[in-house]
C-alpha positions in Angstrom: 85.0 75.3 117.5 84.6 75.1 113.7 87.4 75.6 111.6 85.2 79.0 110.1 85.2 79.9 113.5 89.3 79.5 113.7 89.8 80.8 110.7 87.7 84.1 111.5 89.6 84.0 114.8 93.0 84.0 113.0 91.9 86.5 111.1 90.7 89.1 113.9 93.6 88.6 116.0 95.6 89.5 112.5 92.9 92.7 112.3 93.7 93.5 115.1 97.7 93.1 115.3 97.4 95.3 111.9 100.9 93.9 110.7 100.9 93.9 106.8 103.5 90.8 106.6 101.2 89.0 109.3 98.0 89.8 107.3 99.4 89.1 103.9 100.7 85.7 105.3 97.7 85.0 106.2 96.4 85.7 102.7 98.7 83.2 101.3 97.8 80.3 103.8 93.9 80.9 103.2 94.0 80.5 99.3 95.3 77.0 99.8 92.9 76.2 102.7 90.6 73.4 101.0 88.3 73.1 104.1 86.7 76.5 103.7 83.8 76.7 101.1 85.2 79.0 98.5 82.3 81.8 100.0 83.9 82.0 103.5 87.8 81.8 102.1 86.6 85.1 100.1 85.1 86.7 102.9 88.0 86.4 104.6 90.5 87.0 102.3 88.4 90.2 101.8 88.3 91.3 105.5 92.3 90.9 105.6 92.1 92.8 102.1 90.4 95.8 103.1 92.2 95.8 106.8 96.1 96.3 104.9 94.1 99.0 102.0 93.3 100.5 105.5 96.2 100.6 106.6 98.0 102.0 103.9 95.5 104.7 103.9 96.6 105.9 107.1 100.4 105.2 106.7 100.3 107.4 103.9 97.8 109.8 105.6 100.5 110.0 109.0 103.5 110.7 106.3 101.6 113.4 104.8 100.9 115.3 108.6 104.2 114.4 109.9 106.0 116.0 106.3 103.6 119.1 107.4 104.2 119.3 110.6 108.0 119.2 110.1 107.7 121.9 107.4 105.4 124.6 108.9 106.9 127.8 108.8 110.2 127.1 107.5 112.2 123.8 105.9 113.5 120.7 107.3 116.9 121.5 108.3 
């Protein structure tokens, strides 16, 4: 196996897991990782990008239905 092909494993499994702190980690260790052409440490730097935007989406997105949801028809008491 290629180190890409680690790497992009790494990365999947960290997709997948979808734990910011895990993901941004990640981040961290890739910037400094000289074996990856700069091309592939972008593309995955990118993919891990997008995957913790994505999640904040739908943090933000569940806060905003749960506030709702707690507040139909009345307050929070």
């Amino acid at each position: 196996m290629s180190h890409l092909d680690e790497v992009t494993a790494r990365v999947d499994a960290a997709v997948e897991e979808s734990v910011i702190t895990h993901m941004n980690e990640l981040l961290v260790e890739l910037s400094e990782d000289a074996e990856l052409s700069r091309e592939d440490r972008y593309t995955q730097q990118q993919r891990l990008r997008n995957a913790i935007a994505h999640h904040g989406k739908h943090y933000k997105e569940d806060a905003e239905a749960r506030q709702e949801q707690l507040t139909k028809g009345g307050t929070i008491l």
